[in-house]
Backbone of each chain as ProteinMPNN parsed JSONL, in Angstrom:
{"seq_chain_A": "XXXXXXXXXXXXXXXXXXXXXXXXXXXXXXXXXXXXXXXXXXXXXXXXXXXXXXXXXXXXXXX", "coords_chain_A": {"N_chain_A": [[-31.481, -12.903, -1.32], [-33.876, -10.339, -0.878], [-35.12, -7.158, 0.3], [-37.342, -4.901, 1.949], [-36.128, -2.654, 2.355], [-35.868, -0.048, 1.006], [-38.418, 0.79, 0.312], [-39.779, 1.398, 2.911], [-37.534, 3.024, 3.991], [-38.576, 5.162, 1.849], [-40.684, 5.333, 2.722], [-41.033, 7.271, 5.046], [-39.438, 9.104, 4.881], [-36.742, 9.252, 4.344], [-33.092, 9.922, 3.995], [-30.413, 7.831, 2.832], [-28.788, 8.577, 4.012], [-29.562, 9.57, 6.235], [-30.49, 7.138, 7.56], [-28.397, 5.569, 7.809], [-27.037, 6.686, 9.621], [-28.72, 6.789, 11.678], [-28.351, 3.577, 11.972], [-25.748, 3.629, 12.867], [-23.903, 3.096, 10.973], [-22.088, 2.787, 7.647], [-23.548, 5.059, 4.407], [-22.924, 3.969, 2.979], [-23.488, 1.023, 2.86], [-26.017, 0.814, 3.684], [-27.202, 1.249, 1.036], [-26.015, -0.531, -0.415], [-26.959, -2.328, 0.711], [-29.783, -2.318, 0.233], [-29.782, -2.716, -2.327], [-29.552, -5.47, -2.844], [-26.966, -6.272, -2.97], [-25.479, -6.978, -0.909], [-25.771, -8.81, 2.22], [-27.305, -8.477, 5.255], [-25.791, -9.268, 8.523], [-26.725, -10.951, 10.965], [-27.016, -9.842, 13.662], [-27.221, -7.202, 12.519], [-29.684, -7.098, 10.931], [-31.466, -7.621, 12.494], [-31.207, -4.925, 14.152], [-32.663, -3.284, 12.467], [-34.653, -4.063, 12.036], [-35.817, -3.571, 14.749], [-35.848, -0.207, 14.622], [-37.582, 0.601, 12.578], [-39.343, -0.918, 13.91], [-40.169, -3.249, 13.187], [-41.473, -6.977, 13.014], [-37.953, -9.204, 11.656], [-38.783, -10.98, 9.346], [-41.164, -9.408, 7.706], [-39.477, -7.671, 6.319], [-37.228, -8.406, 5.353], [-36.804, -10.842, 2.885], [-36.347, -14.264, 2.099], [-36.775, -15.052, -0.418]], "CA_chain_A": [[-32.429, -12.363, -0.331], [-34.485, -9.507, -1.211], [-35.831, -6.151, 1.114], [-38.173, -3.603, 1.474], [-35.939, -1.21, 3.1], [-35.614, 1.212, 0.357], [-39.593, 1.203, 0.755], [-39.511, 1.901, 4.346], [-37.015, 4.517, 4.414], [-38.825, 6.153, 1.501], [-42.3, 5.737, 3.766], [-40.657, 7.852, 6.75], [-38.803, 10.089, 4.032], [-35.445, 9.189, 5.211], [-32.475, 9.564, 2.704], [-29.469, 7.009, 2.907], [-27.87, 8.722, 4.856], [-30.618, 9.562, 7.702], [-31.097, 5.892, 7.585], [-27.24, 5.156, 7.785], [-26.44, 7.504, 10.824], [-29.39, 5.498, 12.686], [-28.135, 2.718, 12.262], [-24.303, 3.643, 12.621], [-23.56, 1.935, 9.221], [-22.089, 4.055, 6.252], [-24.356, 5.46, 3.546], [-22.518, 2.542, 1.349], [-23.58, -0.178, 3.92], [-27.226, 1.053, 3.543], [-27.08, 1.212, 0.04], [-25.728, -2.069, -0.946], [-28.478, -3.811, 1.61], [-31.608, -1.671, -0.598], [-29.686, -2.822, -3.905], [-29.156, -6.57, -2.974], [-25.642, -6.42, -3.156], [-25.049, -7.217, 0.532], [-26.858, -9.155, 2.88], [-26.479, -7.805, 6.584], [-25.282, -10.103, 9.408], [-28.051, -11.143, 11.989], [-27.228, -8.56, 14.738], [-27.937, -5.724, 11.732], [-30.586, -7.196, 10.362], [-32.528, -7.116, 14.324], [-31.232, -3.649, 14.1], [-33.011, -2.542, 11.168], [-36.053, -4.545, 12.667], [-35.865, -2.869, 15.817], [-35.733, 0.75, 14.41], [-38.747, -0.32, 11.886], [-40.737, -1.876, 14.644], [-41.318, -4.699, 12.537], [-40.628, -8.163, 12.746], [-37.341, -9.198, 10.684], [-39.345, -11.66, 8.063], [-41.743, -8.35, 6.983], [-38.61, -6.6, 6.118], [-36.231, -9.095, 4.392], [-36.992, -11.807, 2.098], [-35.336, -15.224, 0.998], [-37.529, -15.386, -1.793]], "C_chain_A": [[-32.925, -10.985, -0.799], [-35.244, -8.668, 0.037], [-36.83, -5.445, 1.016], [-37.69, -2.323, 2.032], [-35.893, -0.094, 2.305], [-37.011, 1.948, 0.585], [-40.105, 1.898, 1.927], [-39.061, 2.688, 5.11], [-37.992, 5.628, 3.977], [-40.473, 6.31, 2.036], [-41.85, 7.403, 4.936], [-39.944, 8.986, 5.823], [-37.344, 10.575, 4.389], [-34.704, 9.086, 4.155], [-31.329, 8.583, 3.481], [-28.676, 6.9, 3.947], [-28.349, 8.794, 6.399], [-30.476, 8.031, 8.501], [-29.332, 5.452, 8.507], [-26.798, 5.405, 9.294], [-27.194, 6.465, 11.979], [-28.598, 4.189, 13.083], [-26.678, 2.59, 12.13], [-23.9, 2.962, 11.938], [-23.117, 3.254, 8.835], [-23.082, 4.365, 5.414], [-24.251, 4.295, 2.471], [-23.233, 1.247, 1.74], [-25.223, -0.02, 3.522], [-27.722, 0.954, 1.911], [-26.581, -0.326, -0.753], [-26.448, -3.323, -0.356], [-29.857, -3.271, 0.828], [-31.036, -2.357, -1.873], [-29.532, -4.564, -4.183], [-28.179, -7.081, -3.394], [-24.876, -7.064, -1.732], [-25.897, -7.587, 1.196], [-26.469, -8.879, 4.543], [-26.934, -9.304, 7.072], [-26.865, -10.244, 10.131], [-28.493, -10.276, 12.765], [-27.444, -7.372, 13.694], [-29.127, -5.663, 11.678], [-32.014, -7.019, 11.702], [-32.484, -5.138, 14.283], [-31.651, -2.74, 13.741], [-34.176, -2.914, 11.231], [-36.57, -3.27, 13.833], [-36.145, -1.805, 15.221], [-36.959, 1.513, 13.635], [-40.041, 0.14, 12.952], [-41.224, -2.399, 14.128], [-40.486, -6.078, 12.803], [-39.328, -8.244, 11.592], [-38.167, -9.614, 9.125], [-40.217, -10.789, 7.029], [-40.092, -7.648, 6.09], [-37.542, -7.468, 4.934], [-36.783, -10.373, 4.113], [-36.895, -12.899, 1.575], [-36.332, -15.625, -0.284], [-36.857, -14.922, -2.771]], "O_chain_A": [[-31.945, -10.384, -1.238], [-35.95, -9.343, 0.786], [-37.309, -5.305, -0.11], [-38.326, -1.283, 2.202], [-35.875, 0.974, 2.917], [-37.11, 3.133, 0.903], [-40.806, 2.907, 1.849], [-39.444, 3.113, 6.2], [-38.366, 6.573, 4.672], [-41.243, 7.23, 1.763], [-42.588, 8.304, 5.335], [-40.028, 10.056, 6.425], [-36.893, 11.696, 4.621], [-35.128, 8.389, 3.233], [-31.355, 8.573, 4.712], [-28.123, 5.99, 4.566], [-27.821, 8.32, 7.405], [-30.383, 7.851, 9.715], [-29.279, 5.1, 9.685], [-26.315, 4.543, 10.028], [-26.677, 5.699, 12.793], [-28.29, 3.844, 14.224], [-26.215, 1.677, 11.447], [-23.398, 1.94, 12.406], [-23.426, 4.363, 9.273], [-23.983, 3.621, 5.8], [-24.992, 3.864, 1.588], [-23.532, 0.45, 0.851], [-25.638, -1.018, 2.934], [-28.843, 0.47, 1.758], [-27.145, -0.876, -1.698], [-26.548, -4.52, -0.627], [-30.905, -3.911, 0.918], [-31.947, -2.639, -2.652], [-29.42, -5.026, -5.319], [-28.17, -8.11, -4.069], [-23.748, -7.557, -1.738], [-26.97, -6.991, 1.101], [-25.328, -9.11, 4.944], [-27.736, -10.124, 6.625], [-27.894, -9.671, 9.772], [-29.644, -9.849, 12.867], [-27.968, -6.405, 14.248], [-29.81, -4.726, 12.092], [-33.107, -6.452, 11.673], [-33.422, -4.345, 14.36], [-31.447, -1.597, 14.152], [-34.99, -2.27, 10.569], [-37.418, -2.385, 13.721], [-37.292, -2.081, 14.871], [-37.311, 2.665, 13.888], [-41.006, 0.904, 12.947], [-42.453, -2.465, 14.127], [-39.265, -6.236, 12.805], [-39.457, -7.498, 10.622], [-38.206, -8.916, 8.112], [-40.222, -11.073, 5.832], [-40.28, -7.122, 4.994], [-37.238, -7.028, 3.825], [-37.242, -11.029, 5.048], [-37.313, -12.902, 0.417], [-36.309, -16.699, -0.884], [-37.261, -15.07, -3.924]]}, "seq_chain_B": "XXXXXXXXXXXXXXXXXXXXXXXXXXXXXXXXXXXXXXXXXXXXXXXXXXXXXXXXXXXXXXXXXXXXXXXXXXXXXXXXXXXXXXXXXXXXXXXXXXXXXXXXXXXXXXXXXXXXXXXXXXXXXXXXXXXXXXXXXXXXX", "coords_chain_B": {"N_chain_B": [[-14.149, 14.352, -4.594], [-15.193, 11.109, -5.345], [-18.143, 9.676, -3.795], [-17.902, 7.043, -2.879], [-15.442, 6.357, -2.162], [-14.756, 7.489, 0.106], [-13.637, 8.179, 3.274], [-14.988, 6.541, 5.871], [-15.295, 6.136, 8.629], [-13.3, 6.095, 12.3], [-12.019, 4.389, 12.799], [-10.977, 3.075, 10.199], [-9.812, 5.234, 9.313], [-7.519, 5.391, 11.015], [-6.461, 3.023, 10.418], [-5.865, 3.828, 7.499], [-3.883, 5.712, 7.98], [-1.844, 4.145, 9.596], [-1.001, 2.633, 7.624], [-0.182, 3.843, 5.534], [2.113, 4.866, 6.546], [3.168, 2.902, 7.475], [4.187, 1.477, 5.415], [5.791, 3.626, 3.966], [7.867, 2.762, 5.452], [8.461, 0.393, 5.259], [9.34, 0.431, 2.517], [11.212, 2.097, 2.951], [13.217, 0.915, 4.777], [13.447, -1.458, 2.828], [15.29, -0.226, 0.747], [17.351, 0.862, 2.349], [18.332, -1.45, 3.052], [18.8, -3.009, 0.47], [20.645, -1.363, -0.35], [22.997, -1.632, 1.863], [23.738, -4.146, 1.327], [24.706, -4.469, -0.778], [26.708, -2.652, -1.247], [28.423, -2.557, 0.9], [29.065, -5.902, 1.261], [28.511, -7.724, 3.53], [29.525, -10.075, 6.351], [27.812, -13.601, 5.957], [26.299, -14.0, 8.447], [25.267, -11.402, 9.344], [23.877, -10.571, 7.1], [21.771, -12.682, 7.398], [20.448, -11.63, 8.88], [20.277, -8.735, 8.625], [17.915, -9.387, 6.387], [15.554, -9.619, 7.433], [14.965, -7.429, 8.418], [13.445, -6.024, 6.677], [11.494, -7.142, 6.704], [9.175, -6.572, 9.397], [8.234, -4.29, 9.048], [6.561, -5.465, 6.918], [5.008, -7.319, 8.173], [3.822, -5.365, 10.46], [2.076, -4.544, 8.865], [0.064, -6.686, 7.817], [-0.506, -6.848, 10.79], [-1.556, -4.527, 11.22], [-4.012, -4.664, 9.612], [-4.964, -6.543, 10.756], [-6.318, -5.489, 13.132], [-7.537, -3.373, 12.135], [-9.512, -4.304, 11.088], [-10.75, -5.598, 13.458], [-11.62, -3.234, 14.556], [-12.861, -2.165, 12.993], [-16.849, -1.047, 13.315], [-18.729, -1.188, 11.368], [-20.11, -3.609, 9.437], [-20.298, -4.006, 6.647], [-18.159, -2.442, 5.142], [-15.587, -3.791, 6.529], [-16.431, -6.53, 4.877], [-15.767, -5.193, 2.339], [-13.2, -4.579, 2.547], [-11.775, -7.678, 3.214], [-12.597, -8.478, 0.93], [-11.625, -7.228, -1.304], [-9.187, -7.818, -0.587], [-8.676, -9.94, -0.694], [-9.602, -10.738, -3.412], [-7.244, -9.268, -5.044], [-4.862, -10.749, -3.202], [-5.781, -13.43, -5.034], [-4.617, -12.099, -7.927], [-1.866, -12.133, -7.176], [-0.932, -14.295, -6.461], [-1.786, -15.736, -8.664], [-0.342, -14.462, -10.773], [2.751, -14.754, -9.574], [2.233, -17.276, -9.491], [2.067, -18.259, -12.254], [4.76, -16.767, -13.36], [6.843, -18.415, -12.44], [6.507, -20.268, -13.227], [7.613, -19.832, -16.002], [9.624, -18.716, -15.673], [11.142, -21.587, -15.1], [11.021, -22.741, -17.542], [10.415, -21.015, -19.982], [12.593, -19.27, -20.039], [12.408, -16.54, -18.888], [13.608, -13.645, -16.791], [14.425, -14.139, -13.533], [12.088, -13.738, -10.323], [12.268, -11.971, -7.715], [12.012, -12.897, -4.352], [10.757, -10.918, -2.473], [9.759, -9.14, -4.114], [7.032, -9.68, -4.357], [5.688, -8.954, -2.235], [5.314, -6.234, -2.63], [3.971, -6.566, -5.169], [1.734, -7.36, -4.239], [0.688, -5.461, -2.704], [0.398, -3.599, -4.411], [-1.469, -4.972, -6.33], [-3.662, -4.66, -4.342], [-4.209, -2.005, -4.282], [-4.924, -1.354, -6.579], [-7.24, -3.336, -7.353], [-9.021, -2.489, -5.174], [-10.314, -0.622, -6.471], [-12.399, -1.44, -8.85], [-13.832, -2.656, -7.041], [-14.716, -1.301, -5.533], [-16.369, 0.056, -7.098], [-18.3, -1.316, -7.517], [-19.764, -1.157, -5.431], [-21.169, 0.886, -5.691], [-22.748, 3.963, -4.805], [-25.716, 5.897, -5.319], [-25.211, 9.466, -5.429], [-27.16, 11.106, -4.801], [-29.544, 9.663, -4.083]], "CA_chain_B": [[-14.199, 12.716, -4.385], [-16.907, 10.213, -5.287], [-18.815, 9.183, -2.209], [-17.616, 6.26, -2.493], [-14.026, 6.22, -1.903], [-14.924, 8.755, 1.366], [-13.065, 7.472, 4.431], [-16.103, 6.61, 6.101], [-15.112, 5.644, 10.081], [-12.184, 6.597, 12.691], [-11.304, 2.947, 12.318], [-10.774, 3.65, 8.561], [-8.912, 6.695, 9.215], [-6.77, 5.125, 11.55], [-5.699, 2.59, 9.229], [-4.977, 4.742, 6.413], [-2.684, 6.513, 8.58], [-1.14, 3.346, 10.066], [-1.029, 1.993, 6.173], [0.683, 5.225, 4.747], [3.01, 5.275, 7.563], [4.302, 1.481, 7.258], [4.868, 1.663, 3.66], [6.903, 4.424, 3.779], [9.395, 2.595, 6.367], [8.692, -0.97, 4.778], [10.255, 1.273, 0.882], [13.119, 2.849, 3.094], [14.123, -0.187, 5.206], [13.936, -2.285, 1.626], [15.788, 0.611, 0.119], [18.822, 0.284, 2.958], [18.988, -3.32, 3.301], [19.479, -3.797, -0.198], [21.908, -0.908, -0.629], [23.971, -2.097, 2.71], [23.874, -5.547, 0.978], [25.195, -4.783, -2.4], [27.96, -1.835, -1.058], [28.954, -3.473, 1.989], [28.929, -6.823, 1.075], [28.693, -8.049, 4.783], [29.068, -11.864, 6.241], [26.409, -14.299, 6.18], [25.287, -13.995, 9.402], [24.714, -9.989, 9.159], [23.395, -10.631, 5.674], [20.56, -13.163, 7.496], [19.719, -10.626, 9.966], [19.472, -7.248, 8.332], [17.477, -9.589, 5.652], [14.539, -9.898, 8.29], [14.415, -5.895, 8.797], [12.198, -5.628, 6.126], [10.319, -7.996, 7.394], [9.004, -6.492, 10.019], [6.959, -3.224, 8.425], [5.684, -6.173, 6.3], [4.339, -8.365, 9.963], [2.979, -4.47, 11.021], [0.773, -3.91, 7.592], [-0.927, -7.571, 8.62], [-1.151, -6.485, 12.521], [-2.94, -3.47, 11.403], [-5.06, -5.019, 8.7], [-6.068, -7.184, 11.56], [-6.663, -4.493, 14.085], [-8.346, -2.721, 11.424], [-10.991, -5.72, 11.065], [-11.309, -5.61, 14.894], [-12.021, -2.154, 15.228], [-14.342, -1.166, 11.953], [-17.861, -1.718, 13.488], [-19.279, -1.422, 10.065], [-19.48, -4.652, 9.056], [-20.068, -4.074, 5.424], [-16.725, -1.64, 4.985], [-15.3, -4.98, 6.738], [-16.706, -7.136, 4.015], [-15.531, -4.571, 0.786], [-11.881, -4.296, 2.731], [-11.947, -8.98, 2.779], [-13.031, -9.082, -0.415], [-10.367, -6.567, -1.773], [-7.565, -8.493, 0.367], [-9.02, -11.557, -1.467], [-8.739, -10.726, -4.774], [-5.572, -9.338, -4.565], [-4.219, -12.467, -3.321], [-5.458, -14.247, -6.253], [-4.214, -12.033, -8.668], [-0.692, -12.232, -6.666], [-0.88, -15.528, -6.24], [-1.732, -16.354, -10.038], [1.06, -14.3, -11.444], [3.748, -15.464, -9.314], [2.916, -18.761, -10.355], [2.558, -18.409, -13.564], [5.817, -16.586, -13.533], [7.814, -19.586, -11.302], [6.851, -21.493, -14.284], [7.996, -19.51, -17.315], [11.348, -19.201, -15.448], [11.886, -22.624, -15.22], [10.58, -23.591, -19.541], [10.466, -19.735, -20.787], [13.5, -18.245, -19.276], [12.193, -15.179, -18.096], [14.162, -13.182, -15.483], [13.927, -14.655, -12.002], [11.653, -12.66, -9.753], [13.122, -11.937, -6.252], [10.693, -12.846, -3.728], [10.261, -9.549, -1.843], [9.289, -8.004, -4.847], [5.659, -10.133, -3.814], [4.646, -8.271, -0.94], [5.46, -4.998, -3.454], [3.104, -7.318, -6.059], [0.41, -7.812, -3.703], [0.367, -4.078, -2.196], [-0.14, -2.897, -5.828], [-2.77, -5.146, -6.333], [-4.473, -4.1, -3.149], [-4.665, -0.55, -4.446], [-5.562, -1.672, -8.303], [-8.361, -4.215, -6.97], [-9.801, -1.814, -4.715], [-11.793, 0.425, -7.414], [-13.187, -2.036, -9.426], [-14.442, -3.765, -6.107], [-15.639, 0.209, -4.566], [-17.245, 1.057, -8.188], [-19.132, -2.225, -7.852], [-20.92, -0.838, -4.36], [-20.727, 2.517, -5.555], [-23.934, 4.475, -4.481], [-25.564, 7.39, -6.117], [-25.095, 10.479, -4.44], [-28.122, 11.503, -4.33], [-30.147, 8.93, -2.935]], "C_chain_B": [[-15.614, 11.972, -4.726], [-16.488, 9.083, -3.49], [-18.221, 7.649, -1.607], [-16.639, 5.494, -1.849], [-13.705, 7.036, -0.578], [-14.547, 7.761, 2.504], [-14.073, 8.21, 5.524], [-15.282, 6.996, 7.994], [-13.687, 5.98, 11.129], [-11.343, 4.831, 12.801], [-10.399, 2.649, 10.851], [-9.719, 4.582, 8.812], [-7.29, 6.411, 9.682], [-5.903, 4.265, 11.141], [-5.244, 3.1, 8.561], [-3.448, 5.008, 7.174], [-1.343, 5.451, 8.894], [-0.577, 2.704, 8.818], [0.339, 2.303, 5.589], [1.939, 4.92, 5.23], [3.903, 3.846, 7.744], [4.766, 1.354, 6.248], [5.955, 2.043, 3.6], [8.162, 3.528, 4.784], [9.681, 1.316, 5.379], [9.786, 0.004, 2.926], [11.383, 1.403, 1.99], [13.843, 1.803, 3.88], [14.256, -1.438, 3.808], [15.534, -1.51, 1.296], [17.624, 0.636, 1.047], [19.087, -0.384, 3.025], [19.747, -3.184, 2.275], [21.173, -2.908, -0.791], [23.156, -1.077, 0.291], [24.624, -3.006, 1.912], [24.955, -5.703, -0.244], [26.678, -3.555, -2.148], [28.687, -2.718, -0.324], [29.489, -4.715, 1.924], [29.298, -7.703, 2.957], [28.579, -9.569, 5.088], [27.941, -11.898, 5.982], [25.675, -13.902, 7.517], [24.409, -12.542, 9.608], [23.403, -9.611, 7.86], [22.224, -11.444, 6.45], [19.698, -12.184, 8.525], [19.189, -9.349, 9.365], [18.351, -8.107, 6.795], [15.755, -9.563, 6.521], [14.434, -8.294, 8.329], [13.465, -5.598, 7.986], [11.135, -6.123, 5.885], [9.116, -7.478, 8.098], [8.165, -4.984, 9.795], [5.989, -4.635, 7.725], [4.101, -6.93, 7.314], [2.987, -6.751, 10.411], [2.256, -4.44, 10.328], [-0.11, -5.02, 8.155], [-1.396, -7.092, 9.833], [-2.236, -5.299, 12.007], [-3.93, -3.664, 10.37], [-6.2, -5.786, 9.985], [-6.574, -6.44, 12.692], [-7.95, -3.832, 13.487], [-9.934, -3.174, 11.361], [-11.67, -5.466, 12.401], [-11.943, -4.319, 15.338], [-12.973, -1.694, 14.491], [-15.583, -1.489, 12.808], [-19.0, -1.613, 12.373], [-19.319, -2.715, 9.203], [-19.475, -4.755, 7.419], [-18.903, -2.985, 5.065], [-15.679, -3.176, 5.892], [-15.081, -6.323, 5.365], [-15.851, -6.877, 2.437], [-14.41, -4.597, 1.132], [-11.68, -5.983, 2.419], [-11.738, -9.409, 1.696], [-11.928, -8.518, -1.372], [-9.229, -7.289, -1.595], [-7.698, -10.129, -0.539], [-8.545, -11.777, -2.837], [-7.605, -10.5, -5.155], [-4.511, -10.474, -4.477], [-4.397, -13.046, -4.238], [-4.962, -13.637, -7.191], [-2.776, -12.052, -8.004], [-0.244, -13.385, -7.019], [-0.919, -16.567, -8.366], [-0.548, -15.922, -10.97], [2.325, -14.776, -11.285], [4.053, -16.634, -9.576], [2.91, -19.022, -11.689], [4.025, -18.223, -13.936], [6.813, -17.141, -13.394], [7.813, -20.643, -12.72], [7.481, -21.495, -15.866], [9.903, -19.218, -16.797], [11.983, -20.488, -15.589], [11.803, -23.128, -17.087], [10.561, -22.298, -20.207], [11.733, -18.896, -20.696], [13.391, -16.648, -18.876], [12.85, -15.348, -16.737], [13.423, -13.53, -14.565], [13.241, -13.282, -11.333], [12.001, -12.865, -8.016], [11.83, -11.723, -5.43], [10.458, -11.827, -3.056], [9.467, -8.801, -2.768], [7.3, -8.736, -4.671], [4.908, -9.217, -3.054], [4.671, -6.846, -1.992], [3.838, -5.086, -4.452], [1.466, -6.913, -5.518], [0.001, -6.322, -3.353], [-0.296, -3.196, -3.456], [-1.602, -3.548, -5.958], [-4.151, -5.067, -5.45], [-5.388, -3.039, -3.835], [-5.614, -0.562, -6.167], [-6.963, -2.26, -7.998], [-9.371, -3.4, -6.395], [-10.81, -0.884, -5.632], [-12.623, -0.204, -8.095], [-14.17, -2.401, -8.305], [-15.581, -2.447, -5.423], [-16.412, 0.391, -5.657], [-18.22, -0.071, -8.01], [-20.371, -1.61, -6.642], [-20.986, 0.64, -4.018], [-22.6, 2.76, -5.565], [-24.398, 5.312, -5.063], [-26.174, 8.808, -4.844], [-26.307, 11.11, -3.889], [-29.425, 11.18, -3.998], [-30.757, 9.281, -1.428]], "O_chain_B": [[-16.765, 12.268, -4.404], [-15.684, 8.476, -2.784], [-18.117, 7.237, -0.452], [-16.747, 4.44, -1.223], [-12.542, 7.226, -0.224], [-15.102, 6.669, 2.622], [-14.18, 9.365, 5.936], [-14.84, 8.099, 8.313], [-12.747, 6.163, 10.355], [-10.154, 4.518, 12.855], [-9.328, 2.058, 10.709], [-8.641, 4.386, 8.251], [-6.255, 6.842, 9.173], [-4.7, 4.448, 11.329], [-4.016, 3.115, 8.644], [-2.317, 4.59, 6.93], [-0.177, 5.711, 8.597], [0.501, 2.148, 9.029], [1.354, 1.669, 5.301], [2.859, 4.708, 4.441], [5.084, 3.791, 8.087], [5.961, 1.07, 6.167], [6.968, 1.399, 3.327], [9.346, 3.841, 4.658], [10.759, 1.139, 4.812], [10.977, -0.194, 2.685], [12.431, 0.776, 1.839], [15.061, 1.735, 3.714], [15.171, -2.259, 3.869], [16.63, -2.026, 1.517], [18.72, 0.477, 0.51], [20.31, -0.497, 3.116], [20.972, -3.163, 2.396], [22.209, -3.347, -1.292], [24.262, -0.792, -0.168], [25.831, -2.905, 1.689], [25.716, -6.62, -0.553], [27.633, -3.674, -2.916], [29.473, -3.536, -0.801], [30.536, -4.809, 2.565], [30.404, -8.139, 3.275], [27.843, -10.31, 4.436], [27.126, -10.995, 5.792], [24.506, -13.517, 7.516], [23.222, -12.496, 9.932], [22.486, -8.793, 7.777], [21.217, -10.793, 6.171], [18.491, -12.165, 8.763], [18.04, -8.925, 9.493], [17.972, -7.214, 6.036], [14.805, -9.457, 5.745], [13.236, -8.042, 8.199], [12.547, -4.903, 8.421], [10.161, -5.824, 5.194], [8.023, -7.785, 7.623], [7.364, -4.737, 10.696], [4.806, -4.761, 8.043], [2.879, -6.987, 7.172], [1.777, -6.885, 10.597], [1.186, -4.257, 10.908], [-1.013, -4.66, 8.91], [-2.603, -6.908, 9.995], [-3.422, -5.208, 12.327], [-4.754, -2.758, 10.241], [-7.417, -5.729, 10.163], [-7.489, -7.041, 13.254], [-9.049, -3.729, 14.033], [-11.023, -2.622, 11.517], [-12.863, -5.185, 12.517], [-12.682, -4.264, 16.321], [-13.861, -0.967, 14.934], [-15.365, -2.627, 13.224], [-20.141, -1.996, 12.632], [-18.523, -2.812, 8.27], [-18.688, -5.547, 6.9], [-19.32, -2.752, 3.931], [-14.691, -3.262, 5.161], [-14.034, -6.861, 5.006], [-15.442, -7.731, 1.651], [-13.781, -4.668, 0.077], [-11.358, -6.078, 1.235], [-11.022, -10.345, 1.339], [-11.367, -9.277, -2.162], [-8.347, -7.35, -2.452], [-6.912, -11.035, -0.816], [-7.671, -12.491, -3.327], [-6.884, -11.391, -5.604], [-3.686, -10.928, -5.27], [-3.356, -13.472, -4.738], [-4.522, -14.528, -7.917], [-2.184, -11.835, -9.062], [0.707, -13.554, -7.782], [-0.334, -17.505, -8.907], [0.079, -16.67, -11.719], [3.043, -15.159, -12.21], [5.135, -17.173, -9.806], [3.616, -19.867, -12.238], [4.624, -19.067, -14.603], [7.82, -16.741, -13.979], [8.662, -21.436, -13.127], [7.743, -22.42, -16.634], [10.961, -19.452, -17.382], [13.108, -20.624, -16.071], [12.645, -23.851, -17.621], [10.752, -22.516, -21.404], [11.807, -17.841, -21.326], [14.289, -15.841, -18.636], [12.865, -16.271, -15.923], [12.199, -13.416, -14.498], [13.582, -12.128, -11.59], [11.918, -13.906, -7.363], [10.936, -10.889, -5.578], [9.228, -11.86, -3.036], [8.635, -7.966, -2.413], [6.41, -7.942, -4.977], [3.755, -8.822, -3.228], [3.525, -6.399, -1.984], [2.941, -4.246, -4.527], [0.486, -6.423, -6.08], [-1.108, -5.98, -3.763], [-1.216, -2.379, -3.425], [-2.654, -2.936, -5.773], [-5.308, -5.329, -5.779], [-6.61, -3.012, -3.981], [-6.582, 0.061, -6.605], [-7.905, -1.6, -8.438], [-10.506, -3.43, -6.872], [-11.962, -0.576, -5.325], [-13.75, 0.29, -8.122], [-15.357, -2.456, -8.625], [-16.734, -2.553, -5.005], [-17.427, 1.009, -5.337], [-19.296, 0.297, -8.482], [-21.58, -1.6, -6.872], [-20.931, 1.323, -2.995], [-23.455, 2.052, -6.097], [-23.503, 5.907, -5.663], [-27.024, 8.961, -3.967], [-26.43, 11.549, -2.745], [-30.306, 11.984, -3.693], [-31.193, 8.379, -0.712]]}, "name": "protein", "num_of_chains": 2, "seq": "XXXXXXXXXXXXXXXXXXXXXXXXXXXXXXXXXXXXXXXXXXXXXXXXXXXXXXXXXXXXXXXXXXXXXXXXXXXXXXXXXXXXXXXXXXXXXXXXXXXXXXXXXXXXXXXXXXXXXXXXXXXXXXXXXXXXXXXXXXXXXXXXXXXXXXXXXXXXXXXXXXXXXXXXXXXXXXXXXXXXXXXXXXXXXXXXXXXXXXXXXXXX"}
């Protein structure tokens, strides 16, 4: 699965950690979902929609 | 410290502590059993009972692994703790049997099953860096 959150943070000029605190995750948690090392659960992935304001499917990828 | 090894959560923290703190009893209740066992030489039935005492730090490290699970709400620090506990097991699990089998056709010294949970605790702590350097971040991101 593939993202655009690294894009998205770096639109809003949010570092890892900005991003992280939002979304009460760690800095590692945020980091291993921009590097495609980790794919978040369902209820994250709304979370990270929500916060956005975008649909999930703009944001994450199965391509 | 690298960032990565940073005890992120009070869930995290609280483990450690609970971790640290069973160890040390699970070493010193090994450490009296077996020296009761081997001074003393006490019946059987004393001998099946104080053999279970060091049981029972072992039962708490699970309870608070699984507490631990229940309480992170991080679910990827969830995932990297799993996956650690995973491998682990297989390298536990592959040595001991390799080893079960060079005792019986190699004669290598028997290995006393307690020394397992010792096995596995090591490989906990060994497993864990390869597995943290893999979702290691850069700091300045």
């Amino acid at each position: 699965m593939t993202n655009r959150l690294r894009v998205l943070r770096a639109e809003r000029s949010w570092s890892q950690e900005d991003l992280a605190k939002q979304l009460e995750v760690s800095r590692q948690s945020v980091n291993a979902i921009e590097t495609g090392k980790y794919d978040p659960s369902l209820p994250l992935a709304f979370r990270i929609a929500r916060l956005f304001s975008l649909p999930i499917e703009s944001i994450f990828s199965d391509s | 410290m690298n960032a990565c090894f940073k005890i992120q959560s009070s869930a995290a923290q609280n483990f450690l502590r609970r971790l640290v703190g069973t160890l040390v009893l699970y070493a010193v209740t090994l450490g009296v059993t077996l020296r009761v066992l081997k001074t003393l030489h006490p019946g059987h039935i004393v001998v099946v009972l104080m053999a279970f005492i060091p049981a029972i730090p072992i039962i708490g490290i699970i309870a608070f692994v699984a507490l631990y699970l229940k309480e992170e709400t991080d679910e990827f620090q969830r995932a990297v703790l799993t996956e650690t506990l995973l491998w682990a097991l297989a390298c536990t699990l592959t040595i001991t049997s390799v080893w079960g089998f060079l005792e019986m056709y190699a004669g290598v010294p028997p290995l006393q099953a307690f020394w397992v949970f010792v096995l596995y605790s090591i490989f906990v702590g060994v497993v864990a860096v390869p597995v943290h350097m893999r979702y290691r971040s850069d700091p300045n991101d």
